[in-house]
Every structure is written in structure tokens, then in C-alpha cells.
mmJSON file of the N, C-alpha and C atoms, coordinates in Angstrom:
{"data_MODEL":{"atom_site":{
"group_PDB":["ATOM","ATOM","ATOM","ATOM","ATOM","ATOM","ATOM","ATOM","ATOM","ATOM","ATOM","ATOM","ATOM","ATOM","ATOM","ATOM","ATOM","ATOM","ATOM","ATOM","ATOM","ATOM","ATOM","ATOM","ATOM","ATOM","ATOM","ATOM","ATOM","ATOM","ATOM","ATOM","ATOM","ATOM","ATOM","ATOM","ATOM","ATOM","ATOM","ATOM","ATOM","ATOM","ATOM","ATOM","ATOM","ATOM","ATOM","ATOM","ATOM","ATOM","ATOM","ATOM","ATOM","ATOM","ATOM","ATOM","ATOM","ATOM","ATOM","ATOM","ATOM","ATOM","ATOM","ATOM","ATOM","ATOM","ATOM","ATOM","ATOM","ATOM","ATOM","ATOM","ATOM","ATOM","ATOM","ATOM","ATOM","ATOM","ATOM","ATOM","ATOM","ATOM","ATOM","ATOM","ATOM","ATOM","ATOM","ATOM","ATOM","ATOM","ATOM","ATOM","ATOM","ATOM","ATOM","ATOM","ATOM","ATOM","ATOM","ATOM","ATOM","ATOM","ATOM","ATOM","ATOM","ATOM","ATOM","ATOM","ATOM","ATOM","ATOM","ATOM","ATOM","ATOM","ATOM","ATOM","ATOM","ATOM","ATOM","ATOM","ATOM","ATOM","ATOM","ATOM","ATOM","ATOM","ATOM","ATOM","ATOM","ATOM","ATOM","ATOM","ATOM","ATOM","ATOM","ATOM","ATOM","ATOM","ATOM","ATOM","ATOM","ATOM","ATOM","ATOM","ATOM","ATOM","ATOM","ATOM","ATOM","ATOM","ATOM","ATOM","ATOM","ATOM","ATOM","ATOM","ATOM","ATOM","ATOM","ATOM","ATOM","ATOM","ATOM","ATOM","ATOM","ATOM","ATOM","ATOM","ATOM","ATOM","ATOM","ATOM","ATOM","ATOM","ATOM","ATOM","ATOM","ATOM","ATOM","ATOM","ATOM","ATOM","ATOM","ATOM","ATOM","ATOM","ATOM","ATOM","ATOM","ATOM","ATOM","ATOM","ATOM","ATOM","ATOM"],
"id":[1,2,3,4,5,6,7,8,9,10,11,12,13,14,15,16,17,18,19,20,21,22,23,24,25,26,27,28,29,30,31,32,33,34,35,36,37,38,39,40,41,42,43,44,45,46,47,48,49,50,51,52,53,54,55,56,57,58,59,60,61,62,63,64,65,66,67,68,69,70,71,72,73,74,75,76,77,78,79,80,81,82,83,84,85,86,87,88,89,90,91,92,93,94,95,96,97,98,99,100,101,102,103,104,105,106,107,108,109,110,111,112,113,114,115,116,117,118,119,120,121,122,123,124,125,126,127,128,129,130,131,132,133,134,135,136,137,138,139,140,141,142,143,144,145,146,147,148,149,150,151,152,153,154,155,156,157,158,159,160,161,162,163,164,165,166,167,168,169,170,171,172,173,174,175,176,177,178,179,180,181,182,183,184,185,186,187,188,189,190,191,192,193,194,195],
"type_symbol":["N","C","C","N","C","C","N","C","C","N","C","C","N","C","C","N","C","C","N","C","C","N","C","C","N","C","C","N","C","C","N","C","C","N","C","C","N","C","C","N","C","C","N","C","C","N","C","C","N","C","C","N","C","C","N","C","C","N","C","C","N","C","C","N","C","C","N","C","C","N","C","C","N","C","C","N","C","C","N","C","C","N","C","C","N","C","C","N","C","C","N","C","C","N","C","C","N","C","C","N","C","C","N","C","C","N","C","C","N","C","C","N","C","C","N","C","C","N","C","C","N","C","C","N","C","C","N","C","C","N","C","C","N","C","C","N","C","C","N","C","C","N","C","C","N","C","C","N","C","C","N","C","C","N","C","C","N","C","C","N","C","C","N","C","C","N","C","C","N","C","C","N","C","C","N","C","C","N","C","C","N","C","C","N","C","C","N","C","C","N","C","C","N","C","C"],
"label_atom_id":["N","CA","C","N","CA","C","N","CA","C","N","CA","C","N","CA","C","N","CA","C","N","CA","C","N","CA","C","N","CA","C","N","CA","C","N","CA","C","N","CA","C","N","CA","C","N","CA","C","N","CA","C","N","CA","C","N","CA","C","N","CA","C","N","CA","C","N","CA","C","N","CA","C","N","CA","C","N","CA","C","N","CA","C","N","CA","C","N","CA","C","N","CA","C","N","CA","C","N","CA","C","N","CA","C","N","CA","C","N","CA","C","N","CA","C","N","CA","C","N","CA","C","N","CA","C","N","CA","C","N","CA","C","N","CA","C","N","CA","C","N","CA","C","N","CA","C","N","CA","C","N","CA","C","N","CA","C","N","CA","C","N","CA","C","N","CA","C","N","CA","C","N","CA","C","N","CA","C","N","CA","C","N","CA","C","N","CA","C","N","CA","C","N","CA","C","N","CA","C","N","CA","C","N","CA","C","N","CA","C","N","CA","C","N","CA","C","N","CA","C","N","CA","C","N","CA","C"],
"label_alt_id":[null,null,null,null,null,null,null,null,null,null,null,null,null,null,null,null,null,null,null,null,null,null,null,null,null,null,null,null,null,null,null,null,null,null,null,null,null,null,null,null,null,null,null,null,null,null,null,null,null,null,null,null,null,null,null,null,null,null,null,null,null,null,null,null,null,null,null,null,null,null,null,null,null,null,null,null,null,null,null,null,null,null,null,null,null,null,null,null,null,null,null,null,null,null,null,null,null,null,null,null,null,null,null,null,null,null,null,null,null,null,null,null,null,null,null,null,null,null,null,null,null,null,null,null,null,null,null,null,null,null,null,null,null,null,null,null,null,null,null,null,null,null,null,null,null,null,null,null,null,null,null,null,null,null,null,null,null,null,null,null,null,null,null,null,null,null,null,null,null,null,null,null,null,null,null,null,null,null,null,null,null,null,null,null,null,null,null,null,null,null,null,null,null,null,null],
"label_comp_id":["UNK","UNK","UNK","UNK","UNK","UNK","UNK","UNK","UNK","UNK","UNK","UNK","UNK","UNK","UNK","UNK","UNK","UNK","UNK","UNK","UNK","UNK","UNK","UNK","UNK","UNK","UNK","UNK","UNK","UNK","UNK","UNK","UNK","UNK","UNK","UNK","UNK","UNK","UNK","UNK","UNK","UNK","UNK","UNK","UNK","UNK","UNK","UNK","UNK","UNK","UNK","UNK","UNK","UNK","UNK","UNK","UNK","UNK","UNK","UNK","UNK","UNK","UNK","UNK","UNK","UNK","UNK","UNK","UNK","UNK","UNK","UNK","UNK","UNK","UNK","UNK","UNK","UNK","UNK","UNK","UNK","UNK","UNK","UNK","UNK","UNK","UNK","UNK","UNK","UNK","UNK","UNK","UNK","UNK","UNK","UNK","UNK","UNK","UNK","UNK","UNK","UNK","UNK","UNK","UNK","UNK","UNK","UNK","UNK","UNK","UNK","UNK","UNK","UNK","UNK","UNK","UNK","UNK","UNK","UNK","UNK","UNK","UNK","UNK","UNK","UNK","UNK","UNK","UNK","UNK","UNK","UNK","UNK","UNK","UNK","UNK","UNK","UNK","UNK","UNK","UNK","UNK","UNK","UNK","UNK","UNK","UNK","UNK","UNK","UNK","UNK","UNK","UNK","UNK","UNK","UNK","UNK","UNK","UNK","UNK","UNK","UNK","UNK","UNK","UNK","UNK","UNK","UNK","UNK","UNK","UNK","UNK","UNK","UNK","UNK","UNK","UNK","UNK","UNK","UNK","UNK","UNK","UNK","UNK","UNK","UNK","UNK","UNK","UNK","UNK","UNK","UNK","UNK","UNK","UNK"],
"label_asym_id":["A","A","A","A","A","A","A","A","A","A","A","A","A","A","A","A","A","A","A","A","A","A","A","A","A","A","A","A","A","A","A","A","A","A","A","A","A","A","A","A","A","A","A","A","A","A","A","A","A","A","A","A","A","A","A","A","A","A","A","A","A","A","A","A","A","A","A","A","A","A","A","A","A","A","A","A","A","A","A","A","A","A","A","A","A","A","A","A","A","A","A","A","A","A","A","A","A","A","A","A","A","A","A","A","A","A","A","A","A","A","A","A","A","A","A","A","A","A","A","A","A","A","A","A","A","A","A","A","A","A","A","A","A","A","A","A","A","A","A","A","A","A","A","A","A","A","A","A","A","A","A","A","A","A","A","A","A","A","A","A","A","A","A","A","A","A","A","A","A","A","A","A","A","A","A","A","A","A","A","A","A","A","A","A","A","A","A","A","A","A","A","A","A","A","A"],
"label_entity_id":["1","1","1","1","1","1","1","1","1","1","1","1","1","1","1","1","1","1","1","1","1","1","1","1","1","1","1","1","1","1","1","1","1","1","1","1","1","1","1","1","1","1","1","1","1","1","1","1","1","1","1","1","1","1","1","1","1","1","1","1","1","1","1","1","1","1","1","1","1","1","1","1","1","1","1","1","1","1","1","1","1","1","1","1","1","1","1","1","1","1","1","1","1","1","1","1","1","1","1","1","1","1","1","1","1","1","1","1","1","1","1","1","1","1","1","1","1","1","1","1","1","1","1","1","1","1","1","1","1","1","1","1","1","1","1","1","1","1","1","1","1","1","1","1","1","1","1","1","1","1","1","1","1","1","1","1","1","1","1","1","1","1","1","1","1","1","1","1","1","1","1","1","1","1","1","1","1","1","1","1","1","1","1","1","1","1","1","1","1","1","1","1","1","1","1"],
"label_seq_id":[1,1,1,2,2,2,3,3,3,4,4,4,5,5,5,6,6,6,7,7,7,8,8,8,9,9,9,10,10,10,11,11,11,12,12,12,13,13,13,14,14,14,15,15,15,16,16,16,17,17,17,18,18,18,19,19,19,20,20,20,21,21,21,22,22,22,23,23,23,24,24,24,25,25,25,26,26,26,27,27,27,28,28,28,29,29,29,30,30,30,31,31,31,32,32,32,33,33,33,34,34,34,35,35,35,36,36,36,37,37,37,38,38,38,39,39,39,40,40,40,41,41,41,42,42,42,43,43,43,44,44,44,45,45,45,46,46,46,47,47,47,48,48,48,49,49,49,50,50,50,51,51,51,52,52,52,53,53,53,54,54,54,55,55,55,56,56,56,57,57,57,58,58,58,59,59,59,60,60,60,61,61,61,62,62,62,63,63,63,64,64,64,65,65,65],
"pdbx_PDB_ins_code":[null,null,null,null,null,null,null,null,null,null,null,null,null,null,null,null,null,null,null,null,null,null,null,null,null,null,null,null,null,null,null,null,null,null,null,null,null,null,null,null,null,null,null,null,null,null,null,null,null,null,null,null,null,null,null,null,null,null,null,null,null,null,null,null,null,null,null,null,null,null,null,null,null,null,null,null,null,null,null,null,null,null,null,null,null,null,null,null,null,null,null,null,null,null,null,null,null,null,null,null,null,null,null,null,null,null,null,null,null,null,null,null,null,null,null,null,null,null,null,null,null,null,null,null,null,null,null,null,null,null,null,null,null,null,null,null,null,null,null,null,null,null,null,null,null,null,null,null,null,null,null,null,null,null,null,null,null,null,null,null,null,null,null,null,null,null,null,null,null,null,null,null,null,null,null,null,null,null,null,null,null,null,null,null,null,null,null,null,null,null,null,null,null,null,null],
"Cartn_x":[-16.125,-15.71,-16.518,-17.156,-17.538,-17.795,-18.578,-18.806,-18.832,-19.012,-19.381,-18.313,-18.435,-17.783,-16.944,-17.49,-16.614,-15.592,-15.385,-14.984,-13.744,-14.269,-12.89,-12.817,-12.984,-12.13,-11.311,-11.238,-10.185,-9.201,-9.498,-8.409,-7.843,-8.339,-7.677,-6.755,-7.096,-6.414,-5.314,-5.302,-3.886,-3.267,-3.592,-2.825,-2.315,-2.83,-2.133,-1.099,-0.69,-0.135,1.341,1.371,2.31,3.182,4.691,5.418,5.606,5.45,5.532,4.348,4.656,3.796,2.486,1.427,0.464,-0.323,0.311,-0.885,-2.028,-2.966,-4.343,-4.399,-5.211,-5.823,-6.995,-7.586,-9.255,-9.041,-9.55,-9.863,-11.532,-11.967,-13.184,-14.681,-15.298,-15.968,-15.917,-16.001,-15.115,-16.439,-16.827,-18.316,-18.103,-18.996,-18.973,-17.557,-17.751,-16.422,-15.035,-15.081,-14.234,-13.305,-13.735,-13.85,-13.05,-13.689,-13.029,-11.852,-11.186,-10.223,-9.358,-9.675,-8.743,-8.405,-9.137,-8.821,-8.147,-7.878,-7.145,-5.873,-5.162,-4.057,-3.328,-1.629,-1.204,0.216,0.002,1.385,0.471,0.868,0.224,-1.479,-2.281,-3.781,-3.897,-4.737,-4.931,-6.057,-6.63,-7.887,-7.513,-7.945,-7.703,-8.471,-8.324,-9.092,-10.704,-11.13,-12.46,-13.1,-12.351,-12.703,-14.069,-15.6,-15.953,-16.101,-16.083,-15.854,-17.637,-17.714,-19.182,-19.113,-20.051,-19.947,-21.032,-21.983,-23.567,-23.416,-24.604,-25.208,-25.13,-25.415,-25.761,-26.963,-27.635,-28.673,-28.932,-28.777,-29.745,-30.253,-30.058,-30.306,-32.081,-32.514,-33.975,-34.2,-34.783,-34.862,-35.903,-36.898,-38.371,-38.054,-36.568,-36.147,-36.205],
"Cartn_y":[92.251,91.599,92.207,91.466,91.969,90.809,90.869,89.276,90.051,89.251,89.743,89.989,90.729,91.488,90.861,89.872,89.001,88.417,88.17,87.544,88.28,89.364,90.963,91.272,91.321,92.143,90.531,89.313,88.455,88.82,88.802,89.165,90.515,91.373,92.871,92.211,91.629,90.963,90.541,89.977,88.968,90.259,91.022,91.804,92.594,93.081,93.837,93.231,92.175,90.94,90.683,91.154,90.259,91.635,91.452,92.518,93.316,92.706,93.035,93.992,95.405,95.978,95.106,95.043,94.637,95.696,95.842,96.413,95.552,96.823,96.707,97.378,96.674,97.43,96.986,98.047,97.785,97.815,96.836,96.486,96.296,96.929,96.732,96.625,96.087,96.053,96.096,96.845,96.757,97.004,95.758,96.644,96.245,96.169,96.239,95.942,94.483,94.22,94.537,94.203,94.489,96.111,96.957,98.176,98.435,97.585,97.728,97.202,96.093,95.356,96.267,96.654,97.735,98.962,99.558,100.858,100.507,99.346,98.687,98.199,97.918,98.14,98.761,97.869,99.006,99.363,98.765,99.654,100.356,100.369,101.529,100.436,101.428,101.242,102.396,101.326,102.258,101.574,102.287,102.0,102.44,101.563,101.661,102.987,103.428,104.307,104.438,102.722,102.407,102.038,101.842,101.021,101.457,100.663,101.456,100.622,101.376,101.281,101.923,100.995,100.726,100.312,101.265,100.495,100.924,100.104,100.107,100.31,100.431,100.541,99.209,99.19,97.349,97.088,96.474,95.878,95.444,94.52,93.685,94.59,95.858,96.92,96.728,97.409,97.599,98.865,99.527,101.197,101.573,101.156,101.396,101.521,100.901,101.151,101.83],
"Cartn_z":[-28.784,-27.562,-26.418,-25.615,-24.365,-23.588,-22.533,-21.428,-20.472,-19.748,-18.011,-16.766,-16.452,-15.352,-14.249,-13.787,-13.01,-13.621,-14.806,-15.852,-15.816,-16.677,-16.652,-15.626,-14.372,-13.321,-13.18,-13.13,-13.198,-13.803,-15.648,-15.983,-15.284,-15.386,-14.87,-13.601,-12.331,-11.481,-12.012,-12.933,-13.388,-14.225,-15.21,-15.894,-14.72,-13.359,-12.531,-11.762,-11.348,-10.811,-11.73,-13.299,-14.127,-13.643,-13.461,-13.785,-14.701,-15.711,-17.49,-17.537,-18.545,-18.924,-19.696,-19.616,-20.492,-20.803,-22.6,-23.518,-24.265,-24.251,-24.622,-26.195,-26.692,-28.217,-28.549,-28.796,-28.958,-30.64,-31.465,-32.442,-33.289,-33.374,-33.964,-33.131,-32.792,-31.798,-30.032,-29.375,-28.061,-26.956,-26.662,-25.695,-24.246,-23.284,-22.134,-21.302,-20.825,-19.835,-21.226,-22.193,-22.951,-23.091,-23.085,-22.891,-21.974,-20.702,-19.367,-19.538,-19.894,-19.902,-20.991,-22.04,-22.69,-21.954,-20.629,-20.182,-19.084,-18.517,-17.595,-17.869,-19.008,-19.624,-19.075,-18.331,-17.626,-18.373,-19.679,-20.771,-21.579,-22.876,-24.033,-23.96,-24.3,-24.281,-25.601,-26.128,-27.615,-28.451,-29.056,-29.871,-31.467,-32.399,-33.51,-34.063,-35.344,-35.809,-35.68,-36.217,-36.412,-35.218,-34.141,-32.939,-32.619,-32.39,-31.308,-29.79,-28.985,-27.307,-26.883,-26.097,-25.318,-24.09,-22.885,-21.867,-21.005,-20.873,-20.66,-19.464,-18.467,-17.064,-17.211,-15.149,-14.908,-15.296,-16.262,-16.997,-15.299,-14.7,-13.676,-12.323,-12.062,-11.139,-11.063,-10.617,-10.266,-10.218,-11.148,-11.492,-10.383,-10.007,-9.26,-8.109,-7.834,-6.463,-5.417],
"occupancy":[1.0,1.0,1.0,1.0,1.0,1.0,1.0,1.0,1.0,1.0,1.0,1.0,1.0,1.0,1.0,1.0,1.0,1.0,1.0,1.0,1.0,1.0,1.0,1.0,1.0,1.0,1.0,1.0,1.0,1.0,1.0,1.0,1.0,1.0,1.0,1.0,1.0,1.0,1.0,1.0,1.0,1.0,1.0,1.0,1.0,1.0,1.0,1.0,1.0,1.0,1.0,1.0,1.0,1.0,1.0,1.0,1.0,1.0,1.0,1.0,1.0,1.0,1.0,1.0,1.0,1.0,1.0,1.0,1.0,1.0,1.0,1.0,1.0,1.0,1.0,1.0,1.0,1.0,1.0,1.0,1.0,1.0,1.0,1.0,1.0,1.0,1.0,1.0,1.0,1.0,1.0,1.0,1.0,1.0,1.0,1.0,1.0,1.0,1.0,1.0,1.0,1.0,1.0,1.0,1.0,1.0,1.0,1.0,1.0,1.0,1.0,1.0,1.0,1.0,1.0,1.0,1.0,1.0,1.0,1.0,1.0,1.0,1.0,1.0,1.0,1.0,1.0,1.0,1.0,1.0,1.0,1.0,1.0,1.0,1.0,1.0,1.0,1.0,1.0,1.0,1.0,1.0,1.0,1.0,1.0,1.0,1.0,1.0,1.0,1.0,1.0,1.0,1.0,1.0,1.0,1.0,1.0,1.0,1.0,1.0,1.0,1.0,1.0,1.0,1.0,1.0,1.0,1.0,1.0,1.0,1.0,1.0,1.0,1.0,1.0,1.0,1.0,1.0,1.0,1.0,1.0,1.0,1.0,1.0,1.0,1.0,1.0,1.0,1.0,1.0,1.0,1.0,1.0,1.0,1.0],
"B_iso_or_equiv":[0.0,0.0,0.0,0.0,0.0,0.0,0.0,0.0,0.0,0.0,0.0,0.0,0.0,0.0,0.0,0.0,0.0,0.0,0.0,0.0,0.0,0.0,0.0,0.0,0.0,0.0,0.0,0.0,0.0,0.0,0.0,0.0,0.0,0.0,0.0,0.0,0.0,0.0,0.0,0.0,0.0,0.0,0.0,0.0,0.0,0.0,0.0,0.0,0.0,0.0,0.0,0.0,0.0,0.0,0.0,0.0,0.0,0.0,0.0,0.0,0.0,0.0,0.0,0.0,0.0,0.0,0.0,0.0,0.0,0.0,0.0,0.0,0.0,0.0,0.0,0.0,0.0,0.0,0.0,0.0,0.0,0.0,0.0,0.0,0.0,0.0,0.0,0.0,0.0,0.0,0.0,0.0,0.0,0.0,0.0,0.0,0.0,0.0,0.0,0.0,0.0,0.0,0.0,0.0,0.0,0.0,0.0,0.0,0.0,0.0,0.0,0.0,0.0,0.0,0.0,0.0,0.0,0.0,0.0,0.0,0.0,0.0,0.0,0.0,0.0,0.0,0.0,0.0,0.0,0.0,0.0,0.0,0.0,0.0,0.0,0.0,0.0,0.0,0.0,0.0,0.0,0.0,0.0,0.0,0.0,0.0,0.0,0.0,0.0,0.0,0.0,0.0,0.0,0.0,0.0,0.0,0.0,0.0,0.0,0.0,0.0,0.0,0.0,0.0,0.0,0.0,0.0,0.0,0.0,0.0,0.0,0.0,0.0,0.0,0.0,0.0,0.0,0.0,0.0,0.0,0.0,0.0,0.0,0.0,0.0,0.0,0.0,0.0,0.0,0.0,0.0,0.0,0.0,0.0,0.0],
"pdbx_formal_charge":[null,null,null,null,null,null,null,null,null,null,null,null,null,null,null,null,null,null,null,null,null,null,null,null,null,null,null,null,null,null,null,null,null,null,null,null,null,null,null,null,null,null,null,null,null,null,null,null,null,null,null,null,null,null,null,null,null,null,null,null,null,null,null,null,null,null,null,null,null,null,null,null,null,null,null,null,null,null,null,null,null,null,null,null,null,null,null,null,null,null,null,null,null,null,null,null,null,null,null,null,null,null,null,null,null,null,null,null,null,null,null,null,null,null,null,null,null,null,null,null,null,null,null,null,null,null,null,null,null,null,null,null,null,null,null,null,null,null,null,null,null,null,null,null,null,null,null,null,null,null,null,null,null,null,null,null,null,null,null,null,null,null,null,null,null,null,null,null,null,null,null,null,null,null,null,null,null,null,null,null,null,null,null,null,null,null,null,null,null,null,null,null,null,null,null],
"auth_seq_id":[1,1,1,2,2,2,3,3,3,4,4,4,5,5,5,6,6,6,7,7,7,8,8,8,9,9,9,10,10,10,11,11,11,12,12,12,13,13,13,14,14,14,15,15,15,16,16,16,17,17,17,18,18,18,19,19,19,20,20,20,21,21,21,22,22,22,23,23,23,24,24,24,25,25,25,26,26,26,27,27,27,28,28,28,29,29,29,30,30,30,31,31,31,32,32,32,33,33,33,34,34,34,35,35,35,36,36,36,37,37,37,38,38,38,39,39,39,40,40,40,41,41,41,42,42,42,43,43,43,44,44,44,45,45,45,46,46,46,47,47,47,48,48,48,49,49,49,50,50,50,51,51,51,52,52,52,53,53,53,54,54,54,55,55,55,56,56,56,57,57,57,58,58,58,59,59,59,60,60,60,61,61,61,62,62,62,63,63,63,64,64,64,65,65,65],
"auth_comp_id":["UNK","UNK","UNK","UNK","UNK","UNK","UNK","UNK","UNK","UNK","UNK","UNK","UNK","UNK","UNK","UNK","UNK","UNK","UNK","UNK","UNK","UNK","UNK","UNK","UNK","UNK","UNK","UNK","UNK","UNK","UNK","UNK","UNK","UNK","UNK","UNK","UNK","UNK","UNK","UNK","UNK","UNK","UNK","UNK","UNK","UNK","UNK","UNK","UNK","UNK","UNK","UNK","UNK","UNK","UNK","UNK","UNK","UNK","UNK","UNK","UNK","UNK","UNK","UNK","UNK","UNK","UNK","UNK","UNK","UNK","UNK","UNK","UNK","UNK","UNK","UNK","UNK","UNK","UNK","UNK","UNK","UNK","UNK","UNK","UNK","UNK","UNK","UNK","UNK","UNK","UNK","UNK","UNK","UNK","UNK","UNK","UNK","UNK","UNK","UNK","UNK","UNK","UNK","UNK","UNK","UNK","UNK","UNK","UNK","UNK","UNK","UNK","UNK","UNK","UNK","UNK","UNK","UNK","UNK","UNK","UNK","UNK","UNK","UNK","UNK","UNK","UNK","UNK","UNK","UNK","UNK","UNK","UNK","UNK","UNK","UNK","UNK","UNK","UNK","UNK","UNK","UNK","UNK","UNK","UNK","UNK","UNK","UNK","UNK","UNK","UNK","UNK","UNK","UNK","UNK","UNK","UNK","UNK","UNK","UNK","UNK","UNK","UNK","UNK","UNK","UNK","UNK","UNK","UNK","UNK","UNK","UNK","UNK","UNK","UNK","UNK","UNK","UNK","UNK","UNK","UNK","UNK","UNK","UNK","UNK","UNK","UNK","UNK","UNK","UNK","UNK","UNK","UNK","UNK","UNK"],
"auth_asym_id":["A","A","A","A","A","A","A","A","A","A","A","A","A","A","A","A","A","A","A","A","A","A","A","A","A","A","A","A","A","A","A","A","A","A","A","A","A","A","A","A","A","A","A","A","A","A","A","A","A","A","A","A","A","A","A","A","A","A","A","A","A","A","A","A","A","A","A","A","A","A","A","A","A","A","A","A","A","A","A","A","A","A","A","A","A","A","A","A","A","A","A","A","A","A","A","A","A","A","A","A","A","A","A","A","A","A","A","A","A","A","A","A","A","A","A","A","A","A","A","A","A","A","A","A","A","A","A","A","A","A","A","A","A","A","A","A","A","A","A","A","A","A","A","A","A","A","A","A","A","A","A","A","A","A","A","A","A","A","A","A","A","A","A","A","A","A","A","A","A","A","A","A","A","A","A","A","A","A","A","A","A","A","A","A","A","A","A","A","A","A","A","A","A","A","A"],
"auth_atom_id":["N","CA","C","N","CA","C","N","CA","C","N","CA","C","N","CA","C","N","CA","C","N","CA","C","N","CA","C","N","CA","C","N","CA","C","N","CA","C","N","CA","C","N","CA","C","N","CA","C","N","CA","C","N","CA","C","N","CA","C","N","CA","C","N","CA","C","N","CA","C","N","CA","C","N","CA","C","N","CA","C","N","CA","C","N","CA","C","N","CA","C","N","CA","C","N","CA","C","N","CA","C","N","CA","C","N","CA","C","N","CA","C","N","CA","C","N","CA","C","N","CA","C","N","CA","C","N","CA","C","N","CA","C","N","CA","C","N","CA","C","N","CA","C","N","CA","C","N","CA","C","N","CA","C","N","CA","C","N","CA","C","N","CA","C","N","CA","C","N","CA","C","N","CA","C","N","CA","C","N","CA","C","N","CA","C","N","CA","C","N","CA","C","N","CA","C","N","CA","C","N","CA","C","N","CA","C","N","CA","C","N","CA","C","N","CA","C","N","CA","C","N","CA","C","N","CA","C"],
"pdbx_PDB_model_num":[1,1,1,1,1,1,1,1,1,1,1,1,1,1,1,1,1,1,1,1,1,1,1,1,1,1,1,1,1,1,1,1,1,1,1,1,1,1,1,1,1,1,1,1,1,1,1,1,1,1,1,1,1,1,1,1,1,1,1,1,1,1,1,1,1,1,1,1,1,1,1,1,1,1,1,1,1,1,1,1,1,1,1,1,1,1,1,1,1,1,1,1,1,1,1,1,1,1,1,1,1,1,1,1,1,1,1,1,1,1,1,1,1,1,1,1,1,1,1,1,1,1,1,1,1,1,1,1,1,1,1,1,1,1,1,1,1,1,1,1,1,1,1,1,1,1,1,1,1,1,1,1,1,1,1,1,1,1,1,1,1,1,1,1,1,1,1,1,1,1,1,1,1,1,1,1,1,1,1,1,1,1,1,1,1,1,1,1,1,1,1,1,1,1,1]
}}}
């Protein structure tokens, strides 16, 4: 699971908004905005045994800067 950033800070918006605890579980592949959206979990947040969790630099930056 991963996708782009504008994307997940929406959801994160709405999971912060619901009254209800919302848990997160990272299951198997967990990369960029995904990652984010599991550590943003504002009941139990938890990663499986095998999980792995990834979360890159902004690829579109300009290093030469």
C-alpha cells in the first residue's frame, strides 16, 4: 500500500474528525503515504510480524538547489 500524500493527509483529516477510535494495521507491504496513514492511527496502531514499513524523501525536491 502506498499513493500520494495529498491523498493520505485526507484520509488522516477524516480519521482525526470521527469520534471513534480508528485503528491502523500494517499488513504486509506498507510504503510511503501508507506508512503514514498507519502511524496516524488514533486507537491501537500495530504492524504485523512480517510487515515492512517504508517511507521515502520527497522524490520531486531539487537536490542542486
Amino acid at each position: 500500500m502506498g499513493g500520494y500524500y495529498d491523498d493520505a493527509f485526507a484520509i488522516i483529516d477524516v480519521m482525526r474528525a470521527i469520534d471513534a477510535p480508528v485503528n491502523t494495521y500494517a499488513i504486509g507491504g506498507c510504503h510511503s503515504s501508507g506508512a503514514i496513514i498507519v502511524a496516524s492511527g488514533t486507537g491501537t496502531r500495530a504492524a504485523y510480524a512480517n510487515a515492512l514499513l517504508m517511507v521515502h524523501d520527497n522524490l520531486s525536491k531539487n537536490v542542486n538547489a
